[in-house]
C-alpha positions in Angstrom: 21.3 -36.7 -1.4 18.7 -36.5 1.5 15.2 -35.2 0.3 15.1 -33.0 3.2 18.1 -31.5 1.7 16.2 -31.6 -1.6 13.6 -29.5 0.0 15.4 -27.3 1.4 17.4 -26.3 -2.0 13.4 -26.3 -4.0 12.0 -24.3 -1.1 14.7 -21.6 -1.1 14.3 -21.4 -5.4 11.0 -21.0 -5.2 11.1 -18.5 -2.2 13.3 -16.6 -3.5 12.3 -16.2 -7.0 8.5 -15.7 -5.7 10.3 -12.9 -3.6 12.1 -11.1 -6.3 8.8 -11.5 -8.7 6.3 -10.0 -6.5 8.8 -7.3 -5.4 9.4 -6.0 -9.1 5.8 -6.3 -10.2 4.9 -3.9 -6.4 7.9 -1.9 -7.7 6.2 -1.4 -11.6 3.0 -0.9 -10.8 3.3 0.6 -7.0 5.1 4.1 -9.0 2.2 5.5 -9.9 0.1 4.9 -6.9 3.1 6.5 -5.2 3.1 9.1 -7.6 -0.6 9.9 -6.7 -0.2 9.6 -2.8 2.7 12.1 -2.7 0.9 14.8 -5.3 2.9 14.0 -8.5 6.3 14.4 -6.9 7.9 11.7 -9.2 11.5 11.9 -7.9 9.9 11.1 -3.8 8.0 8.6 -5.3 10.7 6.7 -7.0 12.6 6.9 -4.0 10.0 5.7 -1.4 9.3 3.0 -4.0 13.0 1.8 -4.0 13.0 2.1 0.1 9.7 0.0 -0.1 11.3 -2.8 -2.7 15.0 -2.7 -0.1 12.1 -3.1 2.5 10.0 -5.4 1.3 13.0 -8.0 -0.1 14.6 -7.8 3.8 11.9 -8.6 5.8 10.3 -11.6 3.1 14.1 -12.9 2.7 14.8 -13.0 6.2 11.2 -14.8 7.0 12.5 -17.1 4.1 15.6 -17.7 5.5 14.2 -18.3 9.2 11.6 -20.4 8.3 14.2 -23.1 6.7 14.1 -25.3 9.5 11.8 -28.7 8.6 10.3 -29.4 11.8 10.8 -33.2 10.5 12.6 -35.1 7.9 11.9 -35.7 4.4 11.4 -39.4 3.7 9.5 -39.6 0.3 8.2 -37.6 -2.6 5.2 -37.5 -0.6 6.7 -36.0 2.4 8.9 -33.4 0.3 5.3 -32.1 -1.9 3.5 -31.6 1.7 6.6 -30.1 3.2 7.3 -27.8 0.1 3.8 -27.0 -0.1 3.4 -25.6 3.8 6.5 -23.7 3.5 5.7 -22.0 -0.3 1.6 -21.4 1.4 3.5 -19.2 4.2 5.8 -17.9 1.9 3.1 -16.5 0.1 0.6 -15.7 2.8 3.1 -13.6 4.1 4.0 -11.4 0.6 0.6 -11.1 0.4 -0.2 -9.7 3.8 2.9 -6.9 3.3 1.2 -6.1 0.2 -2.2 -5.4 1.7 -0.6 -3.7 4.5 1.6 -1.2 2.2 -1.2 -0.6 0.3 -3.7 0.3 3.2 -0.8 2.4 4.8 -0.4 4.4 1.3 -4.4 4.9 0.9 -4.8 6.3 3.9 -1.8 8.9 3.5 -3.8 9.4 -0.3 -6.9 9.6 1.7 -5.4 12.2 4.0 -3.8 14.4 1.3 -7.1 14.4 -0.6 -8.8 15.6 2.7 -6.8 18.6 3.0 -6.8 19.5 -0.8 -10.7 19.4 -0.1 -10.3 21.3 3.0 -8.6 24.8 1.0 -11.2 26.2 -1.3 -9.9 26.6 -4.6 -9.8 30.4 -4.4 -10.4 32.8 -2.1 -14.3 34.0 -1.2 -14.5 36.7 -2.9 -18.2 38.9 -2.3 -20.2 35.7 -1.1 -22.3 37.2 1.9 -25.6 38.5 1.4 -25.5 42.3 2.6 -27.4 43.0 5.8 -30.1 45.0 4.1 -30.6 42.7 1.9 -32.2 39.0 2.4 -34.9 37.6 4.3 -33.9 38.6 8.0 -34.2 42.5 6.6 -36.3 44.8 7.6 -39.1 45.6 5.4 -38.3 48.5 3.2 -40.1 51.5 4.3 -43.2 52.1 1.6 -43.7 55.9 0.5 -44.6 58.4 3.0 -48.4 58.7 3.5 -49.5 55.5 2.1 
């Protein structure tokens, strides 16, 4: 068998299992980060968090599958380590830029639902102004007649 052939079949079982790894540990931990950013709405979060693992497995499969292609061939164990090891460093660079890019997309949606929680007081204002008569734009209180 050709060791291009050799790295294509350790490329892809790497790739793939890196894949389906990172996805289900997102998946596990991502819930209740989800959870938080949609305000404890568990069923929405569970299903955003499947449409992000569907996602997340079609666009890092499909970059796995495209970037196959060995620009050159295989000729030794030498060749097949460097060749493997360019391929699995993409791989990976790429997982881990969806990652950071999910995540900053989901804090700022957590950052702008905490915004407007902090935007609505709590309760109404109930009595907070100072009357008119009262406070230190008044006018002086009148003292007794003939003083």
């Amino acid at each position: 068998m050709d060791l291009t052939v050799v790295a294509y079949i350790v490329y892809l079982l790497i790739s793939v299992a890196l894949t389906v790894w990172v996805a289900r540990t997102l998946s596990r931990n991502g819930r209740i980060f989800l959870a938080d950013v949609l305000h404890g709405n568990e069923k929405l979060a569970d299903a955003v968090n499947h449409l992000l693992v569907v996602g997340f497995y079609l666009v890092n499969l499909g970059f796995v599958a495209l970037y196959l292609k060995a620009a050159d061939a295989v000729a030794d164990a030498r060749g097949l380590f460097e060749a493997l090891s360019v391929k699995i460093g993409v791989v990976l660079l790429v997982l881990g830029v969806m990652h950071l890019g999910n995540v900053y997309v989901l804090n700022k949606i957590r950052r702008r639902g905490i915004m407007e929680r902090e935007q609505v007081p709590p309760v109404p204002p109930q009595g907070w102004t100072v009357p008119a008569d009262k406070g230190p734009w008044a006018a002086p209180a009148a003292g007794p007649a003939g003083a």
